[in-house]
Residue, then its C-alpha position, 0 to 999 in steps of 0.5 A: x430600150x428597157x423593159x420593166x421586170x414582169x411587163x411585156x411592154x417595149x418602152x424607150x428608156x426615155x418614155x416609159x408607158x407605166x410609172x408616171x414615165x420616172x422610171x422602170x420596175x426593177x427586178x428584184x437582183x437589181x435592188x437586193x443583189x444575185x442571192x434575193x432569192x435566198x431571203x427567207x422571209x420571201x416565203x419561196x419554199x424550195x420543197x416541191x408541193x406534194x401531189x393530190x389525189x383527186x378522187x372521182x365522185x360516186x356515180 
Protein backbone atom coordinates (compact mmCIF):
# COMPACT_ATOMS: atom_id res chain seq x y z
CA UNK A 1 0.00 0.00 0.00
CA UNK A 2 1.12 3.66 -0.98
CA UNK A 3 -0.31 6.65 -0.55
CA UNK A 4 0.28 9.71 -2.53
CA UNK A 5 1.98 12.90 -1.15
CA UNK A 6 -0.56 15.46 0.11
CA UNK A 7 -3.89 12.60 0.05
CA UNK A 8 -5.55 10.97 2.52
CA UNK A 9 -6.72 8.15 0.36
CA UNK A 10 -5.07 4.54 1.25
CA UNK A 11 -4.96 2.99 -2.30
CA UNK A 12 -3.21 -0.20 -3.32
CA UNK A 13 -0.28 0.26 -5.30
CA UNK A 14 -1.87 -1.50 -7.99
CA UNK A 15 -5.13 0.62 -8.26
CA UNK A 16 -4.42 3.71 -7.50
CA UNK A 17 -7.98 5.89 -7.03
CA UNK A 18 -6.54 9.43 -8.80
CA UNK A 19 -4.19 9.61 -11.88
CA UNK A 20 -5.64 7.66 -14.17
CA UNK A 21 -4.53 4.55 -11.87
CA UNK A 22 -0.57 5.06 -13.83
CA UNK A 23 0.92 6.16 -10.74
CA UNK A 24 1.08 8.21 -7.47
CA UNK A 25 1.89 11.65 -6.52
CA UNK A 26 5.30 11.95 -5.35
CA UNK A 27 6.68 14.03 -2.78
CA UNK A 28 8.80 16.38 -4.02
CA UNK A 29 12.26 14.86 -1.94
CA UNK A 30 11.29 12.04 -4.19
CA UNK A 31 11.92 13.97 -7.55
CA UNK A 32 14.42 16.74 -6.64
CA UNK A 33 16.34 14.91 -3.47
CA UNK A 34 16.55 15.73 0.47
CA UNK A 35 17.62 19.56 0.18
CA UNK A 36 14.06 20.56 -2.58
CA UNK A 37 13.29 22.70 0.14
CA UNK A 38 16.30 24.69 -0.11
CA UNK A 39 15.57 25.99 -3.80
CA UNK A 40 15.16 29.23 -3.64
CA UNK A 41 13.00 29.67 -6.50
CA UNK A 42 10.31 27.65 -4.25
CA UNK A 43 9.62 31.01 -2.68
CA UNK A 44 9.59 29.11 0.94
CA UNK A 45 10.90 32.20 3.31
CA UNK A 46 12.07 31.00 6.34
CA UNK A 47 11.49 34.60 7.95
CA UNK A 48 8.90 34.30 10.21
CA UNK A 49 5.93 36.77 9.12
CA UNK A 50 5.68 39.57 11.37
CA UNK A 51 2.60 40.13 13.70
CA UNK A 52 -0.39 42.31 12.90
CA UNK A 53 -1.77 44.66 14.96
CA UNK A 54 -5.33 44.61 14.69
CA UNK A 55 -7.27 47.45 15.71
CA UNK A 56 -10.82 47.43 17.08
CA UNK A 57 -13.40 49.81 15.41
CA UNK A 58 -14.49 52.99 17.33
CA UNK A 59 -17.58 52.46 19.19
Amino acid sequence: ERICWGCDRYCPASAMGCGNGSSRTQHPIEIFGEDWADEPAWGLDETPAQPVEVRQPAP
